[in-house]
C-alpha positions in Angstrom: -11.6 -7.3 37.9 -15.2 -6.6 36.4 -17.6 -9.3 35.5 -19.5 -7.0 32.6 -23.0 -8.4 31.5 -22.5 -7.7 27.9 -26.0 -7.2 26.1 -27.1 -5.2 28.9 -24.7 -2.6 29.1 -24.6 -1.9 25.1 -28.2 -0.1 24.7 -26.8 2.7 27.6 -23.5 3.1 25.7 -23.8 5.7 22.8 -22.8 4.9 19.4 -23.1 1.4 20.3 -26.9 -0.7 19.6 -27.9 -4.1 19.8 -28.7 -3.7 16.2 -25.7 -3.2 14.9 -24.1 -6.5 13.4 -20.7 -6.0 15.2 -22.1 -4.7 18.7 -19.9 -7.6 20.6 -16.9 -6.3 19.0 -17.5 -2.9 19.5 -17.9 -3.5 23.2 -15.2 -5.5 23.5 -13.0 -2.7 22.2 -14.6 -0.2 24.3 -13.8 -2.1 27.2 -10.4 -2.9 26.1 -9.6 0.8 26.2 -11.3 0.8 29.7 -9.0 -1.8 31.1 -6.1 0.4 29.2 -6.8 3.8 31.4 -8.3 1.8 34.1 -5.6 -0.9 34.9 -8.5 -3.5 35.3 -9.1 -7.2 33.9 -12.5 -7.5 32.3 -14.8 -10.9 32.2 -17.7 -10.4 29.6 -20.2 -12.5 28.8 -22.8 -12.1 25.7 -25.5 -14.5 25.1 -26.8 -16.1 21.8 -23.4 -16.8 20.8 -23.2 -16.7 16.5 -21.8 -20.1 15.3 -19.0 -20.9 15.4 -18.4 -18.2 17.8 -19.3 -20.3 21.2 -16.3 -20.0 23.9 -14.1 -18.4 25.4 -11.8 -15.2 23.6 -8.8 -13.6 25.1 -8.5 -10.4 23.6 -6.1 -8.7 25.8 -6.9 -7.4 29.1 -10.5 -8.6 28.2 -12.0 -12.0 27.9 -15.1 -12.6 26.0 -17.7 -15.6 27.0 -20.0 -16.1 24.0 -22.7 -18.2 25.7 -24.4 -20.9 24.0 -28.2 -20.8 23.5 -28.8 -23.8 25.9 -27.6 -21.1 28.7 -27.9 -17.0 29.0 -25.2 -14.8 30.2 -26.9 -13.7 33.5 -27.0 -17.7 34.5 -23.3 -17.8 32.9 -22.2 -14.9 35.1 -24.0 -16.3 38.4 -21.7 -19.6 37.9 -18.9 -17.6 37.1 -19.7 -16.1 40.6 -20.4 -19.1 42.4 -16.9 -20.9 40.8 -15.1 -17.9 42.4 -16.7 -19.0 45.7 -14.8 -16.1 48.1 -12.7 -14.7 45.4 -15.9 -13.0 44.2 -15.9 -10.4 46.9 -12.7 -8.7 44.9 -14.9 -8.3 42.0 -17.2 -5.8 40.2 -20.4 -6.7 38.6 -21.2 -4.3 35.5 -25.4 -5.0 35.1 -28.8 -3.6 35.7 -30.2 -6.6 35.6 -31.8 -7.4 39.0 -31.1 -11.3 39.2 -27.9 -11.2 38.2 -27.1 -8.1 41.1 -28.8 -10.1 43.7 -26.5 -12.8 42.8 -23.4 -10.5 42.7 -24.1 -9.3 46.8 -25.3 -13.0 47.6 -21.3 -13.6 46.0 -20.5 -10.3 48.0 -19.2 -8.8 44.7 -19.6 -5.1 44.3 -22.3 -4.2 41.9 -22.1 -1.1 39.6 -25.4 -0.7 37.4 -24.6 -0.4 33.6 -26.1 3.1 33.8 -23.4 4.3 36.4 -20.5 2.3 33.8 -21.5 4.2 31.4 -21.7 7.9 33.0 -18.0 6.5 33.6 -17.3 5.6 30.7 -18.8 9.0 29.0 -16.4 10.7 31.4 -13.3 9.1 30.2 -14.7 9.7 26.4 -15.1 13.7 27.4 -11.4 13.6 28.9 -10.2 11.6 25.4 -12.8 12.6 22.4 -11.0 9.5 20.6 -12.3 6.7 22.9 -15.9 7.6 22.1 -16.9 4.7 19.8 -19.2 7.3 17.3 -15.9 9.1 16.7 -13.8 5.9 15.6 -12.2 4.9 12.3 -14.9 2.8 9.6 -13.2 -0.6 8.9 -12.5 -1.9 5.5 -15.3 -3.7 5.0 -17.6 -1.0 6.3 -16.3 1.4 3.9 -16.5 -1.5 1.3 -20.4 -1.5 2.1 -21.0 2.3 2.1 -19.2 2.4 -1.0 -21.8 0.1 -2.8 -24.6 1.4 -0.9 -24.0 4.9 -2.8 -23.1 3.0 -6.1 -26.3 1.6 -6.5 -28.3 3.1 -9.2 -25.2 4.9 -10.9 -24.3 4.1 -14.0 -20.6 2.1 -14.3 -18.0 4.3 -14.5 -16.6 3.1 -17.6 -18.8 5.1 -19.9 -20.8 1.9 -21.1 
């Protein structure tokens, strides 16, 4: 199983960026795909949970932990750790950040850095061009807001 500190593995994937309104869900789907060709169960935790958003998703071989602002994901994922107590040592921390890997070996969890996940990652994508997240299908509503963004400043197209 990994244990994938969310918003600190997105700004090393490409095509993915913090700034992007749906960053969460394009991660998610990423790694849903990873645990596809992988065979592995993913925990991953994101902080500043949007309302109404606060919990715990299952979305297949993935579960999300949107974090509430009274905690961050790195002290989410160390209690995840410590609640594993020696089942941690059969799991794989995805993070560069340096607290949350000192906790990992204190937990005797393998560490991979988010850098090295995605070098992975960019390997799968170069073996199957459709898992790379720049190359995938716009949703409705993203067309839907494309569509308007090139409308503006046209006339209607009823002739009026």
């Amino acid at each position: 199983m990994l244990i994938v500190d969310g918003h600190n593995l997105i700004p090393r994937i490409p095509g993915i960026d913090l700034s992007d309104p749906d960053d969460e869900d394009q991660l998610i789907q990423l790694l849903q795909d990873y645990c596809r060709l992988r065979r592995k169960k993913v925990e991953v935790f994101f902080d500043k949970a949007p309302p109404g958003r606060a919990g715990i998703q299952k979305l297949g071989s993935v579960r999300a932990h949107f974090v509430r602002d009274e905690m961050d994901a790195d002290t989410a994922i160390m209690a995840y750790l410590q609640k594993l107590g020696k089942g941690a040592k059969n799991v794989q921390v995805v993070s560069s950040d340096r607290q949350v890997l000192a906790a990992a070996r204190a937990a005797h969890a393998a560490v991979i850095s988010a850098e090295a996940f995605a070098a992975d990652w960019a390997g799968l994508t170069e073996d199957q061009p459709e898992l790379d997240p720049r190359n995938r299908l716009l949703s409705e509503d993203e067309v839907k807001s494309w569509e308007q963004l090139f409308r503006r400043g046209h006339p209607p197209e009823d002739g009026n």
